[in-house]
C-alpha positions as CSV (number, residue, x, y, z in Angstrom):
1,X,0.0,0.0,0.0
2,X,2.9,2.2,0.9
3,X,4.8,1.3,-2.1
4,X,1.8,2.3,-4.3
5,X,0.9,5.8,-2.5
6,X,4.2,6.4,-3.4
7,X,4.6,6.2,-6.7
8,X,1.4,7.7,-7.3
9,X,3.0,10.9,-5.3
10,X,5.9,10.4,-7.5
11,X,3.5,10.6,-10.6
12,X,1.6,13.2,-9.7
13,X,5.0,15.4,-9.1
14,X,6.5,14.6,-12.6
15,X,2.7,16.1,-14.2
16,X,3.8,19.7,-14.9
17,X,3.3,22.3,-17.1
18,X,7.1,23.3,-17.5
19,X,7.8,19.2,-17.7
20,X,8.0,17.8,-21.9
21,X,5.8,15.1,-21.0
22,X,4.0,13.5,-17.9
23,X,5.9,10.7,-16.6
24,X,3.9,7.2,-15.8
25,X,5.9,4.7,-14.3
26,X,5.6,1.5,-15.7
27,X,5.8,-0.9,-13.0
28,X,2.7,0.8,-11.7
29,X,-1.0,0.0,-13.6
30,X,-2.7,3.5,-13.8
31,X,-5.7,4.6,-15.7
32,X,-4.9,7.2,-17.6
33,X,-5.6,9.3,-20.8
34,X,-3.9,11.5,-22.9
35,X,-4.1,15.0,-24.3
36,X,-5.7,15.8,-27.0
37,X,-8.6,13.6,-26.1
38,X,-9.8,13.4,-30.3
39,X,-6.8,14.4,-32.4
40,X,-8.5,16.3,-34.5
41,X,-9.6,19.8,-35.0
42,X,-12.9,20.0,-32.8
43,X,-13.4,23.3,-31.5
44,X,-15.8,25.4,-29.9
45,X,-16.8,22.0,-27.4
46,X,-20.0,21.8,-25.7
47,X,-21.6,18.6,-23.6
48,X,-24.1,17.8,-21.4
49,X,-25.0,14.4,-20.2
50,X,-28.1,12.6,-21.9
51,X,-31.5,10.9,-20.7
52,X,-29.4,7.4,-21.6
53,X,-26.7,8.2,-19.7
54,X,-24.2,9.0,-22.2
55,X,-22.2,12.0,-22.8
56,X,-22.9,13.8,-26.0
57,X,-20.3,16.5,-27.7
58,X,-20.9,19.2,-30.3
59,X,-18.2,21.6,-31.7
60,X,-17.9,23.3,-34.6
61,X,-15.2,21.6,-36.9
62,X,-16.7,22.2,-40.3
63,X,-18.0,25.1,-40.1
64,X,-20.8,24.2,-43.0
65,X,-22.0,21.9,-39.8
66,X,-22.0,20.5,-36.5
67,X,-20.3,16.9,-35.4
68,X,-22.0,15.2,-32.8
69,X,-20.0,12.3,-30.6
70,X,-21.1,9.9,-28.1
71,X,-18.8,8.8,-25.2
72,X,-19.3,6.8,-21.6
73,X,-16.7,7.8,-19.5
74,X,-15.7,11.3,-21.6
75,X,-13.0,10.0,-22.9
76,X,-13.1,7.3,-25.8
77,X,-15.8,9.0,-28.1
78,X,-17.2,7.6,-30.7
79,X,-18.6,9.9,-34.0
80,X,-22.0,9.7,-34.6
81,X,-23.0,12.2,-37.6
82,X,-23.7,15.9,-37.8
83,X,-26.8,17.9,-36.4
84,X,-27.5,18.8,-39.8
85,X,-27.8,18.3,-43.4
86,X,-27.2,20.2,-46.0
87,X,-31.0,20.6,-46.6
88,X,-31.2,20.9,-43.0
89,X,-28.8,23.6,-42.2
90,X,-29.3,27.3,-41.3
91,X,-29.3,29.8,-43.9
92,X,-30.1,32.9,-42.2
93,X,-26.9,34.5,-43.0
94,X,-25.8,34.4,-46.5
95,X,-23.0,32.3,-46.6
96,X,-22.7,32.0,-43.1
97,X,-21.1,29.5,-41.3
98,X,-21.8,27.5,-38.3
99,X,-19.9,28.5,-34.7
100,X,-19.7,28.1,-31.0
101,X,-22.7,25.1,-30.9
102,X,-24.3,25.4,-27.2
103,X,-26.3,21.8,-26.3
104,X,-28.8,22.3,-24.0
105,X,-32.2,20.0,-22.4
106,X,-35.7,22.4,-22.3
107,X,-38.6,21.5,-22.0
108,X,-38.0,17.7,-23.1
109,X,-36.3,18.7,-26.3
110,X,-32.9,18.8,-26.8
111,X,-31.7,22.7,-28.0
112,X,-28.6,23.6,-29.6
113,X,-28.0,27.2,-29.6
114,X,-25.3,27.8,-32.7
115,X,-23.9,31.3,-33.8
116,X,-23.6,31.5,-37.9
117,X,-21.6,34.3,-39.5
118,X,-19.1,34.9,-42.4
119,X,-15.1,36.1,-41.0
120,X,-15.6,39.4,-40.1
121,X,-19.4,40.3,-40.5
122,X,-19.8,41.3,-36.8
123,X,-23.4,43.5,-37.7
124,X,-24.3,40.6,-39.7
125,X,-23.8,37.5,-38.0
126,X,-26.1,36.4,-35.0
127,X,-27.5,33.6,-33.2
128,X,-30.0,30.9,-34.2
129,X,-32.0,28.1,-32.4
130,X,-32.5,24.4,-33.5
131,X,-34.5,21.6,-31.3
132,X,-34.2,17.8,-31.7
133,X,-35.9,15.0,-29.7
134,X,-32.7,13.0,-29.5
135,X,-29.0,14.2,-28.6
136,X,-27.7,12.7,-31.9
137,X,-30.8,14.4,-33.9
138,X,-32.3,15.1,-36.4
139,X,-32.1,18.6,-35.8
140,X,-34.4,20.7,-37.1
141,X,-33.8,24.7,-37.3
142,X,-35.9,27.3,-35.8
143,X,-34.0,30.2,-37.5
144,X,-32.6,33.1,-36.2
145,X,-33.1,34.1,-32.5
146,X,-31.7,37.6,-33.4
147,X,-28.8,39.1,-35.7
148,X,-26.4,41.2,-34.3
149,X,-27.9,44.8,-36.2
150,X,-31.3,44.3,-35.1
151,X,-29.9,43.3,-30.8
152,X,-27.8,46.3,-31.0
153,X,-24.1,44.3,-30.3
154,X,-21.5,44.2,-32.8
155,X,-20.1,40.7,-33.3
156,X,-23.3,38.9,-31.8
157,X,-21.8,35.3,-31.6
158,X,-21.2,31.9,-28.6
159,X,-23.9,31.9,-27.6
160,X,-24.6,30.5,-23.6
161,X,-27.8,29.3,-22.1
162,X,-28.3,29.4,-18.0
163,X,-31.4,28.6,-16.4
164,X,-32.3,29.1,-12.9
165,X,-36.1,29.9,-11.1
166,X,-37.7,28.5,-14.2
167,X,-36.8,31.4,-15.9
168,X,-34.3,31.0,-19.5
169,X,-31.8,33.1,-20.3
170,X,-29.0,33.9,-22.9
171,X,-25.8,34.8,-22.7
172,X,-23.4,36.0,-26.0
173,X,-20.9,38.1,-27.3
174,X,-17.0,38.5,-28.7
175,X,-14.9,41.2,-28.1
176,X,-17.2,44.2,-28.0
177,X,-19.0,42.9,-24.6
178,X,-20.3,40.0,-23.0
179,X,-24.2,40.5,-22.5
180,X,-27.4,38.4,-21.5
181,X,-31.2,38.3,-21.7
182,X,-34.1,36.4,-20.9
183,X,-35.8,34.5,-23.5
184,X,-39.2,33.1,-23.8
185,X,-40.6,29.6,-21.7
186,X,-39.6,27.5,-24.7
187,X,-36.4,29.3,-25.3
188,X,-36.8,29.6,-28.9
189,X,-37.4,33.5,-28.9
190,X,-35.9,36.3,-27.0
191,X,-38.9,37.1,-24.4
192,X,-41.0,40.2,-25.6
193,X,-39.7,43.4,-23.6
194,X,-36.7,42.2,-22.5
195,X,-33.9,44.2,-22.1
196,X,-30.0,43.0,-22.2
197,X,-27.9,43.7,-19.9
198,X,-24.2,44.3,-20.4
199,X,-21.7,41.6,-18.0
200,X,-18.2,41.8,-18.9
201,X,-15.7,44.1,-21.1
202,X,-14.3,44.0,-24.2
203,X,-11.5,41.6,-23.7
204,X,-13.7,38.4,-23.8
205,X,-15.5,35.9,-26.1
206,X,-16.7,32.1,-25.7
207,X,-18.9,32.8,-22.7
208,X,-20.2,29.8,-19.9
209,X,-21.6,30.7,-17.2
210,X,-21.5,28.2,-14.1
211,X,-23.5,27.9,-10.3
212,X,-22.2,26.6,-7.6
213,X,-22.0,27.2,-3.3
214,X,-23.8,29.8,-4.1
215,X,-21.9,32.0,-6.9
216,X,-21.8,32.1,-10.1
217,X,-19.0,32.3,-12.4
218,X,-18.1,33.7,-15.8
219,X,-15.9,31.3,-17.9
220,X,-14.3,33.3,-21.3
221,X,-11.4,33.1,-23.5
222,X,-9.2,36.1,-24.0
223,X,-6.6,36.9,-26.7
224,X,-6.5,35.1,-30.6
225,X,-8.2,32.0,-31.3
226,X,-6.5,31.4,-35.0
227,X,-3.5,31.9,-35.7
228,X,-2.3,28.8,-35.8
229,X,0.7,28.3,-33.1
230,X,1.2,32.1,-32.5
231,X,-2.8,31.7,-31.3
232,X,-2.8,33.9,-27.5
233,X,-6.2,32.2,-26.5
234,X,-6.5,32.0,-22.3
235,X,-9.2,30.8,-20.6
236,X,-10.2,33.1,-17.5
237,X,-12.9,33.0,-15.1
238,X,-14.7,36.0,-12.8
239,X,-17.1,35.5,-9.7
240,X,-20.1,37.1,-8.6
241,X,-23.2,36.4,-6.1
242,X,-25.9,38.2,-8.7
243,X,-26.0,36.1,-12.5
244,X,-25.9,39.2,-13.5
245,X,-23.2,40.1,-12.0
246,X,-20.7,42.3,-10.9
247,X,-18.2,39.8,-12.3
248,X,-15.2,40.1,-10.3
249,X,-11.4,38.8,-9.7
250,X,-9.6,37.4,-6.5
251,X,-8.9,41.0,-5.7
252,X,-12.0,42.5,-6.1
253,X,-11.9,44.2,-9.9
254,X,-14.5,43.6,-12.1
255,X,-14.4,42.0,-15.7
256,X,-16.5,45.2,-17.0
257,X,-12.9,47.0,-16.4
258,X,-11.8,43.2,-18.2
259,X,-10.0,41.6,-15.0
260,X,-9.8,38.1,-14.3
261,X,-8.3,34.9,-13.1
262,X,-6.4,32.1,-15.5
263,X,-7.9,29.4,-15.5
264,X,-5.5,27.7,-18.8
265,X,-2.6,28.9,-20.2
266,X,-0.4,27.7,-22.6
267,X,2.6,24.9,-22.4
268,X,5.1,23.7,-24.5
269,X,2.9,21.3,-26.2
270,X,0.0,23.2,-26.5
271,X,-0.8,26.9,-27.4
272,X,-3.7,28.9,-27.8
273,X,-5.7,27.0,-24.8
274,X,-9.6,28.4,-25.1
275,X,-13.4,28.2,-25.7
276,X,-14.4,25.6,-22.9
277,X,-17.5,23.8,-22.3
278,X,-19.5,23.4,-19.5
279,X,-18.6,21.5,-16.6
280,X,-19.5,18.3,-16.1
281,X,-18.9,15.5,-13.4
282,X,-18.0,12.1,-13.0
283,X,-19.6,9.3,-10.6
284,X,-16.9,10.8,-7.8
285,X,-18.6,14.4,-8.0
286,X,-15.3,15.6,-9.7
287,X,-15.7,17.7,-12.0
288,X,-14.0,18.0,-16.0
289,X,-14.3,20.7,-18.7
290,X,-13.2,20.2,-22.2
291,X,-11.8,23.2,-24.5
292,X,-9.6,23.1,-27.7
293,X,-6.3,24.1,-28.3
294,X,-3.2,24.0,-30.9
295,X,-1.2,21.0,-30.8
296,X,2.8,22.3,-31.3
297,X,3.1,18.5,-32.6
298,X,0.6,19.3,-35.4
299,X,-0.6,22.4,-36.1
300,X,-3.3,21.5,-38.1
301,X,-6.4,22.7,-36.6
302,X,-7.6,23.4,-32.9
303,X,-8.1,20.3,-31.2
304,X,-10.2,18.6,-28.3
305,X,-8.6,18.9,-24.5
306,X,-10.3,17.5,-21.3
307,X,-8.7,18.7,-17.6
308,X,-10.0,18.4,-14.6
309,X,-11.7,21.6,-12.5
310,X,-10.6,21.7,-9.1
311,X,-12.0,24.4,-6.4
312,X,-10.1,26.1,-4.0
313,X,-11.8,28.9,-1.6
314,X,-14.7,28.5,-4.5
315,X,-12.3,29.3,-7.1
316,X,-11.5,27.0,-9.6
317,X,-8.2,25.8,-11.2
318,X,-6.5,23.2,-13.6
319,X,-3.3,21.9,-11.6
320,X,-0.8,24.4,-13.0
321,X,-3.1,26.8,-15.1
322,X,-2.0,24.6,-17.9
323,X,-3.2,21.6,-20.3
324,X,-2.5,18.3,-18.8
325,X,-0.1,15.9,-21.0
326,X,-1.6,12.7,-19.0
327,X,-3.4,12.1,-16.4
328,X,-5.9,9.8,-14.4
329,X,-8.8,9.5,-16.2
330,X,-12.4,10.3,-15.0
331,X,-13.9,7.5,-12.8
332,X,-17.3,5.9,-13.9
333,X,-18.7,3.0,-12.4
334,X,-18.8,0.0,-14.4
């Protein structure tokens, strides 16, 4: 028992961010995985666990469409199709393509909230609405939930849905403010009357907003998402006790004034660490997030990381502020 404590101390030290790879000894049997999780370029993530008991992932890949995978344990995924067709898929900007899917479970319908835009068309783009009864789909489009012109914020795109006291909100926005508003009961509309309200400054996009002891926090990325390995993207996190905030650091500044806490940095294998998903947990309570990244090793794309979200004085962290390289994977019965 000693003997095993041990080297699992002695693994645990080797996993840094400074170190060129985690080191697993091999006398020792330890369930592990590796980063990237899918070796291929999967960005934008979002999950939620299913009715079935399965974890379901969406990202944004091509960006005519939206891949959907299946996994068990969040780890070995297995590719099921895309959300839509190309019958199926939203038109409601010309040319547009498909960003920054959000999954989502109203109402006993599966919603994915998706942003569609051409590079650069920030009055142009906006976010649109699509419902399926199964997480794998078909999904069929609703359209346009509001275009960034006619809401009044430039570059209207990542959409984030949060729920709390039956009411439904969203929660959007890149680089020219974070903002939110209520939408209707079904959460296919933007509810009549409803005012947004500006959360967080300019320095953020790829909003998730998550609950827990009591406060709620404002996951983002910061910096440049695609530019291959000189690609700045940081994922940062605020805190406040109101969803609508003040969303503030450790010390007390507010992300209006764009402050905030690292959450994952770059390492030396890989760069431009952003866009997480939500968080989810595994049968011990602990808690995971995925978001993409460039691979040093292969350039080619951004693709799909998993860490695990520790909490500390109800902050949270990734051991390090960094992408693990290996590590123990999450536990699920069997």
């Amino acid at each position: 028992m000693k003997r095993s404590l041990g080297i699992i101390l002695l693994t645990l030290f080797f996993i840094s961010c400074k170190g060129s790879e985690a080191i697993i000894p091999e006398t020792e049997s330890v369930s592990t995985y590796k980063n990237p999780i899918i070796p291929r370029s999967l960005p934008d993530p979002t999950v939620m666990k299913a009715s079935d008991g399965n974890f379901y992932l969406y990202a944004t890949e091509d960006i005519r469409n939206v891949p959907i995978f299946r996994s068990s344990d969040l780890v070995n995924w297995n590719f099921l199709g895309t959300a839509f067709t190309d019958q199926t898929r939203p038109t409601f900007v010309s040319g547009g393509g498909i960003w920054a899917p959000d999954i989502n479970y109203i109402n006993g319908k599966y919603v994915l909230y998706y942003a569609m835009s051409v590079w650069g068309g920030e009055w142009s783009c906006g976010i649109g609405v699509a419902t399926a009864d199964h997480p794998e789909g078909p999904f069929t489009d609703h359209g346009k939930l509001f275009i960034s012109d006619e809401i009044g914020v430039q570059n209207s795109i990542d959409p984030c849905y949060f729920e709390e006291n039956g009411k439904k909100y969203l929660f959007w926005g890149s680089f020219r403010g974070i903002y939110g508003i209520e939408l209707s009961d079904d959460g296919l509309s933007v509810k009549p009357g409803a005012q947004k309200v500006q959360m967080a400054g300019t320095a953020y996009e790829g909003t998730y907003i998550h609950k827990r002891n009591g406060y709620y926090y404002l996951f983002a990325s910061i910096g440049s998402c695609c530019e291959g390995l000189n690609s700045t993207y940081t994922t940062v996190v605020g805190r406040s006790d109101n969803l609508f905030g003040p969303y503030l650091d450790k010390s007390g500044q507010s992300m209006m004034e764009n402050h905030h806490e690292i959450l994952i940095q770059k390492k030396s294998k890989f760069v431009g660490t952003g866009h997480n998903s939500e968080i989810v947990s595994d049968d011990k309570g602990q808690d995971w997030i995925f978001y993409h990244a460039v691979w040093v090793d292969h350039p080619q794309g951004r693709v799909l990381m998993l860490d695990k979200v520790e909490w500390m004085n109800d902050w949270p962290y990734v051991t390090g502020n960094c992408p693990s390289l290996e590590a123990e994977k999450p536990y699920f019965k069997k």
